[in-house]
C-alpha positions in Angstrom: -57.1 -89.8 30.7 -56.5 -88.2 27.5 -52.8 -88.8 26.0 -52.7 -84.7 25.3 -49.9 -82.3 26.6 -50.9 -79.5 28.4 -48.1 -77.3 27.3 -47.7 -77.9 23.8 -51.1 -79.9 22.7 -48.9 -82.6 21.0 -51.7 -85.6 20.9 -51.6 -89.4 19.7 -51.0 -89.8 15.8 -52.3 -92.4 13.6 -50.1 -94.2 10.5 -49.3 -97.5 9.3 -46.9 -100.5 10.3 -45.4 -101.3 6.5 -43.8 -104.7 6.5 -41.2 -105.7 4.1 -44.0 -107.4 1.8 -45.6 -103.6 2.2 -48.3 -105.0 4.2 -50.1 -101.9 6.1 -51.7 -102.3 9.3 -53.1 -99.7 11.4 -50.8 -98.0 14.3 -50.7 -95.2 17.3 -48.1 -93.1 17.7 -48.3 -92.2 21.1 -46.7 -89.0 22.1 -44.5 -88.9 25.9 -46.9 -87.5 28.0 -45.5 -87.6 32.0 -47.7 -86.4 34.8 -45.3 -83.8 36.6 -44.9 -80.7 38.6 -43.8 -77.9 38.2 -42.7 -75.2 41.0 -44.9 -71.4 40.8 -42.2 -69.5 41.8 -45.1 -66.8 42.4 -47.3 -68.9 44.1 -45.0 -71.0 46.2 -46.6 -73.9 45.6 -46.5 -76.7 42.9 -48.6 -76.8 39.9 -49.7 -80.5 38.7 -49.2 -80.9 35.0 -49.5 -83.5 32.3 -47.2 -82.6 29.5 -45.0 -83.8 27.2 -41.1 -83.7 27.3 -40.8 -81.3 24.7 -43.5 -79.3 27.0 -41.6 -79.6 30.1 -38.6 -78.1 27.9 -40.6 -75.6 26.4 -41.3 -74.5 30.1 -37.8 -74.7 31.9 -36.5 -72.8 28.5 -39.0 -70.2 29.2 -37.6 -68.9 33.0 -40.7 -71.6 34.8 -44.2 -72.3 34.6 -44.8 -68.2 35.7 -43.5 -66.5 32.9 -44.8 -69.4 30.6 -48.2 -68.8 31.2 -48.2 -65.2 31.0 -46.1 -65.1 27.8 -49.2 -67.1 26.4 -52.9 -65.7 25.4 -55.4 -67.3 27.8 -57.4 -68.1 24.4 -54.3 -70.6 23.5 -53.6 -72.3 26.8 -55.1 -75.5 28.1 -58.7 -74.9 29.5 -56.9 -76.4 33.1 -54.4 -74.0 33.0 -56.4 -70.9 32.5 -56.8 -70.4 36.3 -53.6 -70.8 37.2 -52.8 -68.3 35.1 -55.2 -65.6 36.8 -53.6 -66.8 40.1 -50.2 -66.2 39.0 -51.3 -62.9 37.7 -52.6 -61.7 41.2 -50.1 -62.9 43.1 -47.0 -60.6 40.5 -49.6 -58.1 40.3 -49.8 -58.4 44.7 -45.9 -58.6 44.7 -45.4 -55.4 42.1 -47.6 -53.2 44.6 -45.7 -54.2 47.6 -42.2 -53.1 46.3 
């Protein structure tokens, strides 16, 4: 599994450990990726996601997972994510026609 959020592409970082005698060695800097879902209000079901905390944010601050993906170009999301995205557009586009 790559350590890559979905949401927000935040992946791993690399830098140095300086000790007080400056001494560098190589480090990670890993970023806080959780597996987690999140409820389609659209779809009524739950979409599986592995993103970051600052993802998960980015999502909840954004009204949910529905109007997240379609406030972003399907060029710019996460290859995994572009179908959901054409499912959640059916399924508003299903419930638009009905009212």
């Amino acid at each position: 599994m790559s350590r890559r959020c979905m949401v927000t592409g935040k992946g791993v970082l690399v830098g140095n450990n300086v000790s007080h005698a400056k001494n560098r060695t190589r480090r990670r800097f890993l970023p806080n990726v959780q597996d987690t879902s999140v409820y389609s209000e659209a779809l009524g079901t739950e979409i599986k996601l592995r993103a970051s905390t600052n993802g998960i944010r980015t999502i909840e601050v954004n009204g949910g997972i529905d109007q997240w993906l379609m406030s972003i170009a399907p060029t710019k999301l996460d290859p995994k994510l572009r179908p959901w995205r054409v499912k959640v557009e059916k399924a508003l586009a299903k419930k638009a026609a009905v009212k």
